[in-house]
C-alpha positions as CSV (number, residue, x, y, z in Angstrom):
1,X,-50.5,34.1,136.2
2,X,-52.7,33.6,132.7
3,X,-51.5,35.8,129.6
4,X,-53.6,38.2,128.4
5,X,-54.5,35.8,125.3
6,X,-55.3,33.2,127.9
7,X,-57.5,36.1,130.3
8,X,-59.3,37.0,127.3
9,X,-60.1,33.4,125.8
10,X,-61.6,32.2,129.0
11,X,-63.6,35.4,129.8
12,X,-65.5,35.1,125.9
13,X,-66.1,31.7,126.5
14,X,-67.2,32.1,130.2
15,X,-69.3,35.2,129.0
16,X,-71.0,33.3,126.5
17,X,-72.0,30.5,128.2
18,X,-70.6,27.9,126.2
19,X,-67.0,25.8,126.7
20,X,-64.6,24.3,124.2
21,X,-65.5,20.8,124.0
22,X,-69.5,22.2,123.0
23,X,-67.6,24.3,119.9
24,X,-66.5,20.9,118.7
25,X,-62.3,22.2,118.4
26,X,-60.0,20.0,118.7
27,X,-57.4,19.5,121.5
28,X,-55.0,21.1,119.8
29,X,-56.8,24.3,118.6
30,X,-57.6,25.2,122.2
31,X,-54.4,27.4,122.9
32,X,-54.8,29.2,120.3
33,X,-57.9,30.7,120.1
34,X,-57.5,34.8,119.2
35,X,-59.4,37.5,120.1
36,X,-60.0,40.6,117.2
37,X,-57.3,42.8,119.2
38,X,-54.7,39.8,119.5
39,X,-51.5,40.3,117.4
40,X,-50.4,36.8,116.0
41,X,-46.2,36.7,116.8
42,X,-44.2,35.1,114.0
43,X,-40.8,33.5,113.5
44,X,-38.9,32.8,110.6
45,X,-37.6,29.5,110.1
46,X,-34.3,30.2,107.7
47,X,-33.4,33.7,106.2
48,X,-33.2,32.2,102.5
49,X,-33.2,34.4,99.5
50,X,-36.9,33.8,99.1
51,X,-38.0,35.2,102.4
52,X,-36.2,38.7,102.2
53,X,-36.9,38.8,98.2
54,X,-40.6,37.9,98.4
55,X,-42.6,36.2,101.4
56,X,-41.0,39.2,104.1
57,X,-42.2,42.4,102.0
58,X,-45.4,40.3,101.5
59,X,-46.0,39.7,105.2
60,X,-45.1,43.1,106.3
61,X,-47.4,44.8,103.9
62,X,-50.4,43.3,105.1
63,X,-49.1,42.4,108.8
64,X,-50.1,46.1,110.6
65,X,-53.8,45.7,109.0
66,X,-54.2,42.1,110.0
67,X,-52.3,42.8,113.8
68,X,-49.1,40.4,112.9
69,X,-46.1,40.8,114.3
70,X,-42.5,38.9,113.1
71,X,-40.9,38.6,116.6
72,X,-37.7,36.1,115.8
73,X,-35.4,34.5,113.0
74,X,-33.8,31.0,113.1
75,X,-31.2,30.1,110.8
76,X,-27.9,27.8,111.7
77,X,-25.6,29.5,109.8
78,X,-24.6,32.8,111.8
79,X,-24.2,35.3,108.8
80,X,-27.6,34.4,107.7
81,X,-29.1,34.7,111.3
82,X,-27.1,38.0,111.9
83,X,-28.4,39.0,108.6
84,X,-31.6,38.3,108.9
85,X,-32.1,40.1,113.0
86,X,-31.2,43.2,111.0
87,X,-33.4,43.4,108.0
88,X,-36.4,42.1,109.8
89,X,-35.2,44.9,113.0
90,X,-35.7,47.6,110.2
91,X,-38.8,46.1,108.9
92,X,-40.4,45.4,112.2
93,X,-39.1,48.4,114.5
94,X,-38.0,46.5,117.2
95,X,-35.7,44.3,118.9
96,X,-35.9,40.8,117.0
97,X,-35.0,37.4,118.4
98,X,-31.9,35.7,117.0
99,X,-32.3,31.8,117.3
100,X,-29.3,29.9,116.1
101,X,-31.8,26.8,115.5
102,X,-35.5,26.1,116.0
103,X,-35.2,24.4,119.3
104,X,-34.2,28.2,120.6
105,X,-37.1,29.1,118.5
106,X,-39.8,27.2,119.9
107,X,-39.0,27.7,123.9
108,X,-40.3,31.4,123.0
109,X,-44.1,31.5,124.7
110,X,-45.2,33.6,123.1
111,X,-45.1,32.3,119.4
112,X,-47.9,32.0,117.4
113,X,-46.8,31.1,114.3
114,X,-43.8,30.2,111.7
115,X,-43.3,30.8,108.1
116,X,-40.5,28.2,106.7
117,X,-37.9,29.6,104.1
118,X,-35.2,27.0,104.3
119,X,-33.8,24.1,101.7
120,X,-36.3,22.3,99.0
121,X,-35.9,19.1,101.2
122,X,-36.2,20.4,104.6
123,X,-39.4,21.5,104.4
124,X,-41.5,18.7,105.3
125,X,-38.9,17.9,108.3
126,X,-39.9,21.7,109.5
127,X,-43.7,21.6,109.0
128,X,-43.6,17.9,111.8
129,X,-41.2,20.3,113.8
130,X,-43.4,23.6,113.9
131,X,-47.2,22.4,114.4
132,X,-45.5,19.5,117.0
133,X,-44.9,22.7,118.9
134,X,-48.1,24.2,118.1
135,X,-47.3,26.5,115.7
136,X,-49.5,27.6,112.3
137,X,-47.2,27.2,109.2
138,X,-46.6,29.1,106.4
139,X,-44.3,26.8,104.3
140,X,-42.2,27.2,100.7
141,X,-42.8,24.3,98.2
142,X,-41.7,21.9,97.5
143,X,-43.4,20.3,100.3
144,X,-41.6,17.2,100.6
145,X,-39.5,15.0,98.2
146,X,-39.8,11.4,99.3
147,X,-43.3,10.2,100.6
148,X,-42.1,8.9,103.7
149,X,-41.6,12.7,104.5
150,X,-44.8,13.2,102.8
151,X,-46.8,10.8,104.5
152,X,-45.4,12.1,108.1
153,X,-46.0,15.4,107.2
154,X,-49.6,14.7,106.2
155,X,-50.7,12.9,109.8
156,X,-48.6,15.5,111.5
157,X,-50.4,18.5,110.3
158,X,-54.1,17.0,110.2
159,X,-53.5,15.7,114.0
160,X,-52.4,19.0,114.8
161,X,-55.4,20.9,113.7
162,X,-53.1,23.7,112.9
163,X,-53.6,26.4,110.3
164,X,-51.4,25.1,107.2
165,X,-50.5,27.3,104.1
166,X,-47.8,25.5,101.4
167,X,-46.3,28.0,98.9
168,X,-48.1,27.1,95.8
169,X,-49.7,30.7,95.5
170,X,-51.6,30.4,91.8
171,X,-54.2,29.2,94.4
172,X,-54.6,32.7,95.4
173,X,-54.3,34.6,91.5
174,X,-57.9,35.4,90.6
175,X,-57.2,34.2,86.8
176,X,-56.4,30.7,88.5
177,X,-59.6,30.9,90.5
178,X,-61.6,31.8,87.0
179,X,-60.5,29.2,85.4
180,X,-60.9,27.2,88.2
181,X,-64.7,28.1,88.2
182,X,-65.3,27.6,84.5
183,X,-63.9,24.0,84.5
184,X,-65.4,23.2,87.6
185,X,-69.2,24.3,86.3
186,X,-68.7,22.5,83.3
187,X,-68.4,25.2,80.8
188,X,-65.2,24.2,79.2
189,X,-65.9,20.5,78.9
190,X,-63.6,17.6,79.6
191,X,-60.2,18.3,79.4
192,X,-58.8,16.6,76.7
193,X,-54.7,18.1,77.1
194,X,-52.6,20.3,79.6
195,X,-49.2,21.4,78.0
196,X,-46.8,23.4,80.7
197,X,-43.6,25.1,80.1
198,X,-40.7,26.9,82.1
199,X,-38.3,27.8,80.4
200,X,-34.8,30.2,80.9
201,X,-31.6,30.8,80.2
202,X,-29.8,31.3,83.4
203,X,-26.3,29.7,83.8
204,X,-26.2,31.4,87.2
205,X,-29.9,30.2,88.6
206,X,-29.7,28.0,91.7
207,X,-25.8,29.3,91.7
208,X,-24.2,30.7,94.5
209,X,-20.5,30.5,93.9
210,X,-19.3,34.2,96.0
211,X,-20.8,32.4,99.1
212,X,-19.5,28.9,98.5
213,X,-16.4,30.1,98.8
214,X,-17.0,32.0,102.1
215,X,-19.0,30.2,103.9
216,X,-17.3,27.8,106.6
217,X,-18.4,24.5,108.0
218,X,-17.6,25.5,111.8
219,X,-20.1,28.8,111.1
220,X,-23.4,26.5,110.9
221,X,-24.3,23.3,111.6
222,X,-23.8,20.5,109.2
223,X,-25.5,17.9,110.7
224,X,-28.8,19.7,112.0
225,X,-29.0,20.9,107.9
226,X,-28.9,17.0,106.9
227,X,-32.4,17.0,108.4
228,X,-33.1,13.1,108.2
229,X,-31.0,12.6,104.8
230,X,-28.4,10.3,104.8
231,X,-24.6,11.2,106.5
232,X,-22.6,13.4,104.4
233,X,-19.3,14.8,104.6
234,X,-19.7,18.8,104.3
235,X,-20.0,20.7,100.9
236,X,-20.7,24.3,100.6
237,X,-22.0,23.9,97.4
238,X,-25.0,21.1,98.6
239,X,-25.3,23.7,102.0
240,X,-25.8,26.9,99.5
241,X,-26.4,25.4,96.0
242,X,-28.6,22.6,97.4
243,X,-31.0,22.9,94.5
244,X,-28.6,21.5,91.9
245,X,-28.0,18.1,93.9
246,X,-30.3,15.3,94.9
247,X,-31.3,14.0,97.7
248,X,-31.3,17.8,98.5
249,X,-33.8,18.6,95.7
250,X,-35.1,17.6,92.7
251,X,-34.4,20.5,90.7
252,X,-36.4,21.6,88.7
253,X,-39.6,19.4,89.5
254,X,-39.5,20.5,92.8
255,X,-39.2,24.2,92.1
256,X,-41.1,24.9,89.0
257,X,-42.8,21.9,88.1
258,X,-44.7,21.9,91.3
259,X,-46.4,25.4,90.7
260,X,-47.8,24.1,87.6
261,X,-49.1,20.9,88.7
262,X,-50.8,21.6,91.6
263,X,-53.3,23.6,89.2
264,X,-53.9,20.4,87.7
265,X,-55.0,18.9,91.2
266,X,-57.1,21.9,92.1
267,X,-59.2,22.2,88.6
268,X,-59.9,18.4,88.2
269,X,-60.1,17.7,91.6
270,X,-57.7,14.4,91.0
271,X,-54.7,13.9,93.5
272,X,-52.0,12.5,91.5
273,X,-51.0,11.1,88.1
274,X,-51.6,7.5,86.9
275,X,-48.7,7.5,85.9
276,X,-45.4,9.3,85.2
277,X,-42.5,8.9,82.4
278,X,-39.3,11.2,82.2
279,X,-36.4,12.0,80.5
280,X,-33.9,14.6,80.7
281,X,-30.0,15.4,81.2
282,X,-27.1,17.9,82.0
283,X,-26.9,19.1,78.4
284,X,-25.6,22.6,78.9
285,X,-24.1,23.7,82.4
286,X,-22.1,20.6,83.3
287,X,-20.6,22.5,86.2
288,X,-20.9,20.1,88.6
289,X,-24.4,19.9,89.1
290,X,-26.3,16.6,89.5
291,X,-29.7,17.7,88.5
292,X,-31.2,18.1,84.9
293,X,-30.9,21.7,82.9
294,X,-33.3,20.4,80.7
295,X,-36.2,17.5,81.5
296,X,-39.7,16.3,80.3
297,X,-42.1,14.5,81.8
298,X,-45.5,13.4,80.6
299,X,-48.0,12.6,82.8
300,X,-51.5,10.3,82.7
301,X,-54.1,11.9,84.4
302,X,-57.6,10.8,85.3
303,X,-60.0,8.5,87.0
304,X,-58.1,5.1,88.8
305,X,-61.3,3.1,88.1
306,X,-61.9,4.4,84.3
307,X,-58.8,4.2,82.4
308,X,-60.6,4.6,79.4
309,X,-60.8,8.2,80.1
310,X,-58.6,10.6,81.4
311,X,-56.1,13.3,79.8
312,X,-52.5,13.7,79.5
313,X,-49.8,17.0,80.8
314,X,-46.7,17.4,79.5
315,X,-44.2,19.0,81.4
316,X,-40.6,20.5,79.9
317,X,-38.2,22.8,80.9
318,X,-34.9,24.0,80.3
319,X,-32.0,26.4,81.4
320,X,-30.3,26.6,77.8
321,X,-33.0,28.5,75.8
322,X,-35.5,30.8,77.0
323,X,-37.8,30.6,73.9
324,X,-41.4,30.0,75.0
325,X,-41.4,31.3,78.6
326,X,-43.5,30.0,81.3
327,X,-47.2,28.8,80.0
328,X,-49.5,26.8,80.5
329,X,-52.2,25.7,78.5
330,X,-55.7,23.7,79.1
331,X,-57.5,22.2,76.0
332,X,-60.7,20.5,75.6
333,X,-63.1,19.6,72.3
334,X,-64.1,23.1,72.2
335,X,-60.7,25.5,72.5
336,X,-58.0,26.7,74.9
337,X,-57.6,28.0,78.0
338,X,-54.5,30.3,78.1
339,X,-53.6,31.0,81.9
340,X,-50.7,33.3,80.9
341,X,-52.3,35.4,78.4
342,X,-55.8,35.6,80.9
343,X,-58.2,34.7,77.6
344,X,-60.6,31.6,77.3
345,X,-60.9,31.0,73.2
346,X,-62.4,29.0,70.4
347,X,-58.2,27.9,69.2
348,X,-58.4,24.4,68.3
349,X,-62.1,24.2,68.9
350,X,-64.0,21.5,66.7
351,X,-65.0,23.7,63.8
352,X,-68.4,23.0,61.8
353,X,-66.6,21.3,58.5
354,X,-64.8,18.7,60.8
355,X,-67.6,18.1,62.6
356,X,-70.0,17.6,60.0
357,X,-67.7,15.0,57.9
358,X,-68.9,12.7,61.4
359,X,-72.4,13.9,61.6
360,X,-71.7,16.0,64.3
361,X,-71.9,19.9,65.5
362,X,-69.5,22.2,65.6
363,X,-68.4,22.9,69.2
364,X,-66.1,26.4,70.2
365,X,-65.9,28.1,72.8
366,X,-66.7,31.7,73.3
367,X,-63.5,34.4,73.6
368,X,-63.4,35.3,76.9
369,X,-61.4,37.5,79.8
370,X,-60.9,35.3,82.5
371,X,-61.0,38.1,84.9
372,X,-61.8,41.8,84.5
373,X,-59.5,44.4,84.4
374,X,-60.6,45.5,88.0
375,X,-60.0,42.4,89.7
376,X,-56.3,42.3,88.1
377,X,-55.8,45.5,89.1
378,X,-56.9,44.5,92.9
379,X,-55.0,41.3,93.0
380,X,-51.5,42.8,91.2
381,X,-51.5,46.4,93.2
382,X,-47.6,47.0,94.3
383,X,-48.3,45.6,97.9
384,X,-44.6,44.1,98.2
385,X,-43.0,40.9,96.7
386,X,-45.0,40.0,93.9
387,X,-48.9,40.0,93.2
388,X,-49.6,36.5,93.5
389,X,-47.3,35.8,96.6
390,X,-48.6,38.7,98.4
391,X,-52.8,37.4,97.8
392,X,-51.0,34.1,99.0
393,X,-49.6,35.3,102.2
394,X,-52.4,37.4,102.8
395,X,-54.6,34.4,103.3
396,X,-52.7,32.8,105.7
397,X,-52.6,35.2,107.6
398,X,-56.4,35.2,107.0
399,X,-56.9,32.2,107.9
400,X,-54.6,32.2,111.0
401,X,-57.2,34.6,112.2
402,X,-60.2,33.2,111.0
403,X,-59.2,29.7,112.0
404,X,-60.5,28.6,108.2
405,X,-58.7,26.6,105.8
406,X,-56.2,27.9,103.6
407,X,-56.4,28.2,99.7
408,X,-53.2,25.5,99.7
409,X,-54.0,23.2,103.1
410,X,-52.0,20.4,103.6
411,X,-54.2,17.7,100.9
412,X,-52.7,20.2,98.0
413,X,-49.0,19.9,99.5
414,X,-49.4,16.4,99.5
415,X,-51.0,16.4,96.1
416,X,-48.1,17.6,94.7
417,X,-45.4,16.1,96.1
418,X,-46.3,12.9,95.0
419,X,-46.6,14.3,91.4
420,X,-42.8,15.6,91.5
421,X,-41.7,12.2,92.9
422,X,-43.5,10.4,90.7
423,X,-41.7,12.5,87.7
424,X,-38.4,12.2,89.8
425,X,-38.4,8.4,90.2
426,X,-39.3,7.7,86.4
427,X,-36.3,10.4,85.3
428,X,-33.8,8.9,87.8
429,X,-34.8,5.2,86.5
430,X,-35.7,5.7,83.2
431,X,-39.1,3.5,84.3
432,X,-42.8,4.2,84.0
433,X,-43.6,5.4,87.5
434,X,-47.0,4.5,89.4
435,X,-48.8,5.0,92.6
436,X,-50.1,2.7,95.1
437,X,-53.2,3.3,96.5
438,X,-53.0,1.3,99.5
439,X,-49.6,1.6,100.8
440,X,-49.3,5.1,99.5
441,X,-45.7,4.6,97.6
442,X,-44.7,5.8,94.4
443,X,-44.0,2.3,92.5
444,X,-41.3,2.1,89.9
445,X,-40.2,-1.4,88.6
446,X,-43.1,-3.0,91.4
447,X,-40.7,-1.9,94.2
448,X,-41.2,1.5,95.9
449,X,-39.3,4.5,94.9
450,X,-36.2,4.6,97.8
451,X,-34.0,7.8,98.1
């Protein structure tokens, strides 16, 4: 006997005289094609600390308006599954399915969808997994930290044809699409310099030291949370503090670094660095840890074909000192774009005395808003999580609907992986870090970058 998405899907298209193969879909958009009065069913693939904190209150304020429901949870260790049955059972109001790993997940019919929540390094593994069983993805960056998961990753989701969403949501801030626009039309001229900070002072970020010491190796499963990387014997602290230890992550150019960079990609419309340099260390919190507190990396942007033009990004951040905050900063000939503060201005513009000692003209930019005060006020209203995650979320969801792209489709989450591994590979081998065109590796040394 059909399902009533199946019923409906065949009636439209019978009714309208037309099949699939004439709409041009591909093979594996078929099943999924949703009446208005559908409800989309997701899962959630690992109850993290980011899924209650931010993408769960997102989904479920926009989920009754856009007919979504969140009809399971999968995570392999049991307190976090148990944990997460409940919260999502209050959010939801019903009965939610507890999956201790995603092969329980995916033998449920009638999932739509996934959003993935779990470890920095897992996430590439879990996209292959979910859109090889149809699903549409919702997935946390990083997207992937070496680009053999990259590369798979990439083929899986564009042969799927699925809906694809990764977690960089600037994508979706309306100051990002403003300054977007502005570069794109040429109004802010070539861009000469992109400086990007992060900065805190957090001994405790990344820590989780109350559940290291509870958790226990026969409550989860070890070797499904390895997820491709090489044997290891158990550790709590790589299970719950994965963050702080590579190959598990990268640390910080994996969580932060990526935000910032994929802006880079989107505005210029270039998909990676030239080339990378890095440096860094464990200069403050030597508790173990194996990733930096405090790292730079500079960056060589532009054209593979010109390298006679081009710009440079610098990259720092640091756990030690909080001085400086998150910012990032665009400059060209003619002044600043300041994403943080929301203004366009003349600051550092060439003025008409400097110009005119070179028979030239001055050139400075207006001062501007990049967006009004009612656009910010329609993109940051107290929807659940935060402003920028919540317009993020929402166009998934969108888009699940629509069947349209995403604001962050799979090219941007491929984008930026290779820029973190490129910074990774030159801070873990103090070498100059390149990429190959052809074979798609990032090259350090004229060997590929290896795990």
């Amino acid at each position: 006997m059909k399902s009533r998405r199946e019923f409906l899907k065949d009636s439209l298209l019978t009714s309208a005289g037309i099949t699939l193969s004439a709409m041009g879909l591909p093979a594996s958009s078929y099943a999924r094609i949703m009446g208005a009065n559908d409800r989309v069913n997701v899962g959630l693939v690992g109850f993290s600390d980011r899924a209650r904190q931010t993408l769960l209150p997102c989904f479920f304020s926009n989920h009754k308006e856009l007919n979504f429901d969140m009809i399971a949870v999968s995570d392999i260790w049991n307190r976090r599954r148990e944990e997460g049955k409940a919260f999502l059972q209050q959010k939801a109001g019903h009965e939610i399915k507890a999956c201790v790993n995603n092969d329980e997940l995916y033998k449920m019919k009638d999932l739509d969808a996934v959003m993935v929540a779990t470890a920095d390094f897992q996430h590439a593994y879990h996209t292959i997994e979910a859109v090889g069983n149809k699903m549409d993805v919702y997935c946390e960056k990083p997207f992937a930290e070496t680009m053999d998961d990259a590369r798979k990753a990439l083929k899986a989701v564009k042969d799927s044809g699925k809906i694809f969403q990764v977690g960089t949501q600037r994508r979706s801030g309306d100051s990002y699409h403003a300054a977007n626009n502005f570069i794109k039309e040429g109004k802010f001229g070539p861009i000469t310099m992109v400086e990007m900070t992060w900065n805190v002072n957090q001994p405790g970020r990344w820590r989780r030291p109350a559940l290291v010491k509870e958790i226990r190796q026969e409550d989860t499963d070890w070797t499904r949370f390895l997820a491709g990387r090489p044997k290891d014997n158990w550790d709590p602290r790589k299970y719950l503090e994965y963050r702080l230890f590579w190959p598990y992550s990268s640390g910080i150019f994996g969580q932060w670094m990526t935000h910032q960079i994929d802006t880079v990609h989107w505005f210029t419309g270039l998909q990676h660095p030239r080339s990378a340099v890095a440096n860094g260390g464990i200069y403050m919190w030597k508790d173990g840890r194996v990733n930096a507190d405090t790292i730079t990396a500079v960056f060589d942007y532009g054209p593979q074909n010109d390298p006679s033009s081009g710009f440079q990004v610098s990259y720092s951040s640091r756990f030690s000192n909080s001085s400086g905050g998150t910012k990032e900063m665009y400059y060209s000939n003619g002044g600043t774009i300041d994403i943080d503060k929301n203004k366009i201005t003349p600051a550092g513009g060439l003025t008409e005395r400097e110009a005119q000692e070179m028979g030239l003209h001055a050139n400075l930019l207006p001062e501007m808003t990049l967006t009004t005060n009612e656009t910010k006020i329609a993109t940051s209203a107290n929807m659940g999580g935060d402003p920028l995650t919540n317009a993020h979320v929402r166009n998934w969801m969108q888009c699940v609907r629509d069947r349209k792209p995403a604001n962050a489709p799979i090219e941007a989450a491929y984008s930026h992986s290779i820029a973190l591994i490129m910074a990774n590979a030159a801070y873990r081998t103090g070498l100059k870090a390149t990429f190959d065109e052809k074979t798609q590796e990032v090259m350090v040394g004229g060997k590929p970058f290896i795990m």
